[in-house]
C-alpha positions in Angstrom: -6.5 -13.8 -14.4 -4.2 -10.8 -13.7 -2.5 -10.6 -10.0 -0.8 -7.3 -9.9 1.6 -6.7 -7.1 2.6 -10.3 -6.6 5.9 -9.6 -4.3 3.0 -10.0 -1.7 1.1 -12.7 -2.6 2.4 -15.6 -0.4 2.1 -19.6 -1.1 -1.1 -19.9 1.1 -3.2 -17.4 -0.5 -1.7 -18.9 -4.1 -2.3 -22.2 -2.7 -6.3 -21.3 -1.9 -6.0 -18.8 -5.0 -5.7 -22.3 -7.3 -7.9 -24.5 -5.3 -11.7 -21.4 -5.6 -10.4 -21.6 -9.6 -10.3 -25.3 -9.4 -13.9 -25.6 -7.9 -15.1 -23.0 -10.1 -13.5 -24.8 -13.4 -15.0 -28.5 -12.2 -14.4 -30.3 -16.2 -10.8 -28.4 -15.6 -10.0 -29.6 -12.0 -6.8 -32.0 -12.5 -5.0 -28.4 -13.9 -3.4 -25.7 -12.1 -5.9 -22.5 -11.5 -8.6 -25.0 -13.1 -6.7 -24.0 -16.7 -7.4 -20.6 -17.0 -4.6 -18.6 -17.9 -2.8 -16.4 -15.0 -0.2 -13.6 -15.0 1.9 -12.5 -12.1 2.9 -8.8 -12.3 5.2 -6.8 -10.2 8.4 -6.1 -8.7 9.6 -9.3 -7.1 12.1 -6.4 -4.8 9.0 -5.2 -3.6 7.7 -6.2 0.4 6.7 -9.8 0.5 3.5 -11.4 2.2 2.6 -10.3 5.7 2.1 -13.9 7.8 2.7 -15.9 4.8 5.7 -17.9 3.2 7.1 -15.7 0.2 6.5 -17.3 -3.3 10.8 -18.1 -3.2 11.0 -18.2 0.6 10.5 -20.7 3.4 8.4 -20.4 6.4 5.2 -20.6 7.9 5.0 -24.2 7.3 1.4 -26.1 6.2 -0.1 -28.2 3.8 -1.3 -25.3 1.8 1.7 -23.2 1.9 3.5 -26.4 0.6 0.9 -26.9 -2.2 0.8 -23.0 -3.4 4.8 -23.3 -3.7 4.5 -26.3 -5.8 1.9 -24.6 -8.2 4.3 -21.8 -8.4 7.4 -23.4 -9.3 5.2 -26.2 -12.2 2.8 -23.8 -13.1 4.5 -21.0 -14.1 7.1 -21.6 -16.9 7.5 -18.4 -18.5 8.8 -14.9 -17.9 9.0 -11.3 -19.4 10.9 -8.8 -17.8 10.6 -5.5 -18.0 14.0 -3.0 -17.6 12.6 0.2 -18.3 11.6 2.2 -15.2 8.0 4.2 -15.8 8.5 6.1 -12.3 11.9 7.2 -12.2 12.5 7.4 -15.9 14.9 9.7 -17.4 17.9 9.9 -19.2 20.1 12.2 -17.5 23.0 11.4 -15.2 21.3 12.5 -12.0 17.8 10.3 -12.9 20.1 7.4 -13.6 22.1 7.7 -10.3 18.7 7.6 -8.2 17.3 4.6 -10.2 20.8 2.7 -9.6 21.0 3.8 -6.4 17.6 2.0 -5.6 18.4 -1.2 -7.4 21.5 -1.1 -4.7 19.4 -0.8 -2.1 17.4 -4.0 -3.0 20.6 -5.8 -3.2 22.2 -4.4 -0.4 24.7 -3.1 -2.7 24.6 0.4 -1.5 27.8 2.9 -2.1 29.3 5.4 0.6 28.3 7.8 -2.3 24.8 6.2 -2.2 24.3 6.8 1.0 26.0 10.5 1.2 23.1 11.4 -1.0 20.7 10.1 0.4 21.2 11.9 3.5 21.7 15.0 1.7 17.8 14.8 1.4 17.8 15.4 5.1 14.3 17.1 5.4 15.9 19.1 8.4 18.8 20.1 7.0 16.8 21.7 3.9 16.8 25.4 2.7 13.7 27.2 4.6 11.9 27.0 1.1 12.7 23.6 -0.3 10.9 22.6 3.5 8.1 24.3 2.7 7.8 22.3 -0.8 7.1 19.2 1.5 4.8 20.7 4.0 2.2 18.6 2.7 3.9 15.7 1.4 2.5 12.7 2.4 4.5 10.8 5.2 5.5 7.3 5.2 6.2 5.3 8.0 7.3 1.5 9.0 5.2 1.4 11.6 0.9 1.5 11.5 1.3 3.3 15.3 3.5 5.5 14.1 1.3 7.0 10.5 -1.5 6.8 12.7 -0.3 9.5 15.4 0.7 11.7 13.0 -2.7 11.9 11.1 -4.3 12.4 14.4 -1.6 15.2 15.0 -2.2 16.8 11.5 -6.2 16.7 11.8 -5.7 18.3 15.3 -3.5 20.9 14.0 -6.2 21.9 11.2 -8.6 23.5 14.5 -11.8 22.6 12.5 -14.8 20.9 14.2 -14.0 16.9 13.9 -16.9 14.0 13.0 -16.1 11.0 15.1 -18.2 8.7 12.4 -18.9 5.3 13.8 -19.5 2.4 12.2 -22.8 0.6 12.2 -23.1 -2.9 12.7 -26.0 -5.9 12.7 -24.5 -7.0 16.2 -22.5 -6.2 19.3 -20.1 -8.4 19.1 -18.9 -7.2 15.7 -18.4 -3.5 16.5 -14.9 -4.7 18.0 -13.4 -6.5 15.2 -11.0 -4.7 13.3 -10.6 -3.0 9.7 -9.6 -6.3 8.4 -12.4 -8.6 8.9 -14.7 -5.6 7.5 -12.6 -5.4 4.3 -11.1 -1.8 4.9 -13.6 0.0 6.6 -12.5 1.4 10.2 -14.6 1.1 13.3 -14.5 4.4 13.9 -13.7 7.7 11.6 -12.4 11.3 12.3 -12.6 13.4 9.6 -13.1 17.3 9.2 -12.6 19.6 6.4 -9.5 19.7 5.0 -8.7 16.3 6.0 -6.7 14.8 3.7 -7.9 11.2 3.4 -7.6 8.0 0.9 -10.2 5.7 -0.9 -10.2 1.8 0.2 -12.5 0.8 -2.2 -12.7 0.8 -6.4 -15.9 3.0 -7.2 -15.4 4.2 -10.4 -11.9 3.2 -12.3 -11.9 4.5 -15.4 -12.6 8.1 -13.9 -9.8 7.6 -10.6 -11.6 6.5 -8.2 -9.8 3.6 -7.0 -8.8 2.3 -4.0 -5.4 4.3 -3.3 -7.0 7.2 -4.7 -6.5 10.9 -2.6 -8.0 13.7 -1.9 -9.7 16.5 0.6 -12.8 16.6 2.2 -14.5 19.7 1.5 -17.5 19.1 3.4 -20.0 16.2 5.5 -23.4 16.2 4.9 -25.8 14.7 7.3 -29.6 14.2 6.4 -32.1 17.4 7.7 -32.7 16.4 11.4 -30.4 14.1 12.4 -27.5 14.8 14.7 -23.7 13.2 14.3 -24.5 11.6 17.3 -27.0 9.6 16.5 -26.4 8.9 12.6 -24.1 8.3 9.8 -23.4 11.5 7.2 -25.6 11.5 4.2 -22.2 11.2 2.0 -18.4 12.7 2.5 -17.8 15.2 -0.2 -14.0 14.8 -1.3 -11.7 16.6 -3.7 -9.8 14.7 -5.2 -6.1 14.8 -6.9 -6.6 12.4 -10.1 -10.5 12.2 -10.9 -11.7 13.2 -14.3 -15.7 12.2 -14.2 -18.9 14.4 -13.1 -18.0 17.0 -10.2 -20.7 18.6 -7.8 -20.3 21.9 -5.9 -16.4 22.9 -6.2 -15.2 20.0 -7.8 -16.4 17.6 -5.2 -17.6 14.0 -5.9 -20.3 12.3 -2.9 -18.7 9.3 -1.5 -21.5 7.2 0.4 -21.1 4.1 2.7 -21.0 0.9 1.8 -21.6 -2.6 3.7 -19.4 -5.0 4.3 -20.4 -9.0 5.1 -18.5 -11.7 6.3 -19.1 -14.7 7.9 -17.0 -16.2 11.1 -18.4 -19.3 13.0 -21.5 -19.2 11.2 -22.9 -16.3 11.7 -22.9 -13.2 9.3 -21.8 -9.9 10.4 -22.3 -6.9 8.8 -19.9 -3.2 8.7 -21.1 -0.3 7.1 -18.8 2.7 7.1 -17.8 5.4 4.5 -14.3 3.6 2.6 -11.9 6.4 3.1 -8.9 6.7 6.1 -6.8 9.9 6.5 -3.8 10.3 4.9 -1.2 13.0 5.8 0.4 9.6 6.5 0.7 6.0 5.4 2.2 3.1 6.0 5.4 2.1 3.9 3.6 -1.3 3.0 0.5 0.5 2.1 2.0 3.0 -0.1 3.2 -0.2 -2.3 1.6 0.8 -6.0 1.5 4.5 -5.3 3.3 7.2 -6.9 3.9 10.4 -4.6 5.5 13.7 -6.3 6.6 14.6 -2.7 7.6 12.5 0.4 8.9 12.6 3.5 10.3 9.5 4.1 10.7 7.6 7.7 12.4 3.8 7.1 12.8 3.1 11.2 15.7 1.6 13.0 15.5 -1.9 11.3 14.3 -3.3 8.0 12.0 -5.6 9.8 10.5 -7.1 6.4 12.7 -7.9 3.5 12.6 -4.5 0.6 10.6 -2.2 3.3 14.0 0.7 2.9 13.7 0.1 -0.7 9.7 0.5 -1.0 9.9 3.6 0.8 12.8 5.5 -1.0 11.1 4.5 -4.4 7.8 5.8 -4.2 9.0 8.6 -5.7 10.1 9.9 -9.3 13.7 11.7 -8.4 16.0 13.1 -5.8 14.2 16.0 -6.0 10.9 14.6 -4.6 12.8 12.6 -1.4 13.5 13.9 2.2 14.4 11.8 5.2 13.2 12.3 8.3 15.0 11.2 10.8 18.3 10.5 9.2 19.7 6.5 9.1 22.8 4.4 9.7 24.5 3.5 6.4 24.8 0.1 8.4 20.6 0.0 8.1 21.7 -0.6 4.2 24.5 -2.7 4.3 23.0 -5.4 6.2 20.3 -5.7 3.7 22.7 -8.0 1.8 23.8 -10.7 4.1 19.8 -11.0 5.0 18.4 -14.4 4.3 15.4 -12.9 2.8 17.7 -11.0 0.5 19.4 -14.2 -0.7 16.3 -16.4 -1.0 15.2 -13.4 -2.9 18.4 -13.1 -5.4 18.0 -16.6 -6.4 14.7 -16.4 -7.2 15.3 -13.2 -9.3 17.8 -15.8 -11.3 15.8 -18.2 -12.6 13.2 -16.1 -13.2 15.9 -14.4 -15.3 16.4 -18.0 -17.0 12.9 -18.4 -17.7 12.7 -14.9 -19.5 
């Protein structure tokens, strides 16, 4: 079994993680993950769990978050690390600057020269045509609220005709739960064309569309004689960036809805909705495993969750693809170090270094 981007798995979901592999492995059940074999992959600098006790960390105190600690630290005796960076490799001195600049930022290590050039990105304070390069760079943001106003903004700004897409659901109730219970899939949509939106779901890997995945809509197709009032589109017909199977129209690929089930006291409810979400702008923690070429980068007043600065600034390749917006206190990067996150953290990144 292969967890990738394990900085945010946390003790309880490890902890219930071992105990489904358990059930599922019964002649097996006395062995951690019921003996199949599990790898951990990531960047341990990376964000941690959200409401959960970090795999090195304390908190959020319970009986599972106790036992998924213990199977981490027994379970997992071996470690390989990798030093080579994939996205911000390069060998010349300004490439090696940015990529020790960013390990200083995990460690709270930052330089006065650090910072200088980081706010030397100032989006801004940029030439009229270096700006223009990051017109329509994705934005990142700390804050859901905060992405979410400016997609609105940037879908309002494109003066097309907007589909306010709602969700259909098997009961009443259900139509006000949130995007999380439904595994991704929003309530309610606004999309037009030209909206630049993401996938939520894995369709089609091997071809690039996976959940993360961006793109355009180019058109929405409802079925001959309904209304958007009264019905769902037919399909969403996205362009998008990385996708290398069958195309219709101009390079277009239907995405269709899909159904979501869960159950909660008993009773199953059911969401279907199209998986996509604009995405002029994300949030910092969902950007985690992306690569941008371009972005405009927001980190907030506070690091309110342990690597959040250093996320951000490292979702791109080089210098060249970074601009701030709104500009930062160097003190935002020198209290990173005397965090208690940060120290928990350190240690951790220790003995895994005495396992490797």
């Amino acid at each position: 079994m292969i967890i990738d981007e394990y900085s945010l798995i946390g003790c309880s979901l490890l902890g219930k993680i071992d105990r489904r592999c358990r059930q599922a492995k019964p002649d097996q059940c006395h062995l951690p993950f019921g003996g199949l074999i599990v790898y951990l992959f990531g960047d341990i600098k990376q964000l941690p769990p959200v409401l959960d006790r970090p795999l090195y960390g304390d908190g959020y105190k319970s009986e599972l978050a106790d036992h998924g600690q213990l199977v981490y630290r027994t379970a997992f005796t071996k470690a390989f690390i990798l030093v080579t960076s994939q996205r911000q490799k390069g060998s010349d001195p300004e490439q090696q600057h940015f990529r020790d600049a960013l390990d200083r930022i995990s460690t709270g290590e930052s330089t006065e020269e650090d910072y200088q050039k980081i706010m030397s990105r100032n989006y801004g304070m940029m030439p009229d045509e270096e700006r223009e390069s990051f017109r329509s760079a994705i934005r990142l943001f700390t804050e859901r609220d905060q992405a979410k106003q400016y997609n609105i903004k940037a879908l309002t700004d494109l003066r097309m005709p907007v589909a306010k897409i709602r969700a259909k659901h098997n009961t009443e109730s259900v139509s006000r739960g949130g995007d999380q219970q439904a595994m991704g899939l929003e309530q309610t949509l606004y999309l037009s064309r030209g909206s630049r939106v993401m996938l939520k779901r894995n369709i089609w890997t091997t071809k690039g569309l996976v959940n993360g995945a961006l793109g355009y809509v180019r058109d929405i197709v409802y079925a001959p004689g309904t209304t958007p009032e009264d019905s769902l589109p037919v399909a969403i017909m996205v362009e998008f960036d990385k996708y290398s199977g069958p195309t219709v129209g101009n390079n277009c690929i239907p995405i269709c809805s899909l159904t979501a089930q869960w159950t909660d006291r008993g009773r199953k409810h059911t969401r279907t909705q199209f998986p996509l979400s604009l995405a002029w702008a994300l949030t910092i923690h969902k950007a985690q495993g992306i690569t941008c070429e371009k972005a405009v980068i927001n980190v907030g007043l506070r690091e309110f969750a342990s690597g959040l600065i250093y996320v951000g600034l490292s979702r791109v390749k080089s210098w060249s693809g970074l601009a701030i917006e709104p500009t930062f206190p160097f003190s935002l990067l020198s209290a990173i170090k005397s965090k208690k996150a940060t120290v928990q953290r350190l240690k951790e990144e220790q003995r895994l270094k005495s396992l490797a």
